[in-house]
C-alpha positions, 0 to 999 in steps of 0.5 A: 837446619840439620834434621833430627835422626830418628833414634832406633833403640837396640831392645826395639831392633831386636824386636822388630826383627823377631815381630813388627807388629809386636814392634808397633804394639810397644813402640808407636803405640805404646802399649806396654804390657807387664813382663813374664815371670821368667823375664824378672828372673833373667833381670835379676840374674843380669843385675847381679852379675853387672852390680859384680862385674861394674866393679870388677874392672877397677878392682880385679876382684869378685864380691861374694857370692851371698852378695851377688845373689842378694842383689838379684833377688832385691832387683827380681822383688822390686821389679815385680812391684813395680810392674806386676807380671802376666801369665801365660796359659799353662801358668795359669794353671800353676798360680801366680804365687807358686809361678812367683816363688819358681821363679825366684828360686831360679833367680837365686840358684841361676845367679849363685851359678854366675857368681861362683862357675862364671864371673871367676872366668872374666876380668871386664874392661867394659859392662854395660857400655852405652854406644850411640852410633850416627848414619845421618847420610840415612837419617838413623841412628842407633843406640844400645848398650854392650853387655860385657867385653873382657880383657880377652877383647871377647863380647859376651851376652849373659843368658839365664835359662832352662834350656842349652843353646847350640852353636849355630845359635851363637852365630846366627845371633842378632844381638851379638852382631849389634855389639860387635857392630857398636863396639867397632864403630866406638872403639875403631877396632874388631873384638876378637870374637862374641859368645853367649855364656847360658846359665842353665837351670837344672837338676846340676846347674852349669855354665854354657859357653858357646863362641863365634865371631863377627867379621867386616861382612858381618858388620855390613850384613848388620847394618843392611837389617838396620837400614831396611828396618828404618825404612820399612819403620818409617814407611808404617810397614808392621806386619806379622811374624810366622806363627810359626815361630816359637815365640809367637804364642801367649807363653812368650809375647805378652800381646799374643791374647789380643793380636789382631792377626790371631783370629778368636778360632784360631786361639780357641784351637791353639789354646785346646792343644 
């Protein structure tokens, strides 16, 4: 009897790298936690510039822009109702309403950005591709989705935010390594090379393109991470990330208000600053 792989979702890697105990939290305990404003937003500027790039690959031709944008603000609105959103401190202070309708005008204004300085720029050949890749000589394997790959044999991550990335940014990125590795093991061949496109909101929006590439070193780097994250996944290793890091305050992890490594003193302090 052949025993079952243990499937390791791409969003769950990701995760794990940045914090496993977040990593437990959501995906052995199942605690699932509503998202951020500024999440919704960037789920609604992805839906658009997919619902337009999905279509793109037969037809070679943009829908509209009005089109795209409508889109986004539909997804943007119906996962709010669907999941509500939580706020962090400083949004507190600010209003759900008002956070709401912030964000949502970013959504429009980010997704109008996409639709009429990017997606002119890129003819996809693949969007949204679901890869699964089998190691059974380590009882894994590994699933995620490939956000886009162009004619140019180039995979891009579309990121919509109010800040500009840097180069190293591009890469050191985990997440474009995982697609080039998927999309190698799926197609048999190396993409030419990975970029983030950052939709940047402010006062003149614009478009960031910053490019790297991956190689076969690359490749093997990658997939040492995933078989020490397997292991450590299944031998019930989570510890805490350094709370030093950006992401591990109430602005950014949604478990942060209740995280057994944070002390009611020390989130006293934090909160005080």
């Amino acid at each position: 009897m052949t025993e079952e792989l243990t499937t390791h979702r791409q969003s769950g890697l990701l995760m794990y790298a940045r914090c496993p105990a977040q990593y437990k939290r959501r995906f052995v305990d199942g605690q699932i936690r509503p998202p951020f404003a500024r999440m919704l937003r960037g789920t609604g500027v992805h839906a658009g510039a997919h619902f337009n790039f999905r279509q793109k690959v037969d037809s070679h031709e943009d829908l509209k822009a009005k089109d795209i944008i409508d889109y986004s603000i539909a997804v943007y609105d119906n996962k709010y109702s669907e999941e509500g959103i939580i706020l962090a401190p400083k949004e507190k202070t600010i209003g759900k309403n008002k956070v709401l309708g912030q964000e949502r005008d970013r959504c429009w204004r980010l997704s109008e950005l996409q639709a009429e300085k990017f997606a002119p720029t890129v003819q996809p050949i693949a969007v949204e591709k679901s890869i699964e890749a089998d190691f059974p000589e380590h009882g894994f394997k590994v699933r995620g989705t490939l956000d886009l790959k162009d004619d140019k044999n180039i995979i891009t991550d579309v990121k919509a935010g109010t800040k500009k990335r840097t180069v190293r940014d591009v890469h050191k990125d985990f997440q474009l390594s995982m697609y080039y590795a998927l999309d190698m093991i799926f197609t048999g061949t190396s993409a030419d090379g990975v970029r983030l496109a950052v939709l940047v909101d402010k006062k003149s929006p614009e478009v960031q393109l910053l490019e790297s590439f991956r190689t076969d070193e690359d490749f093997v780097a990658w997939f040492k991470t995933v078989v020490e994250f397997d292991k450590a996944i299944k031998a019930g290793v989570f510890p805490p990330c350094n709370k030093a890091e950006w992401w591990c305050s109430p602005d950014w992890c949604g478990y942060w208000v209740d995280c057994e490594f944070w002390s009611d003193s020390e989130r006293a302090r934090f909160l005080a600053e």
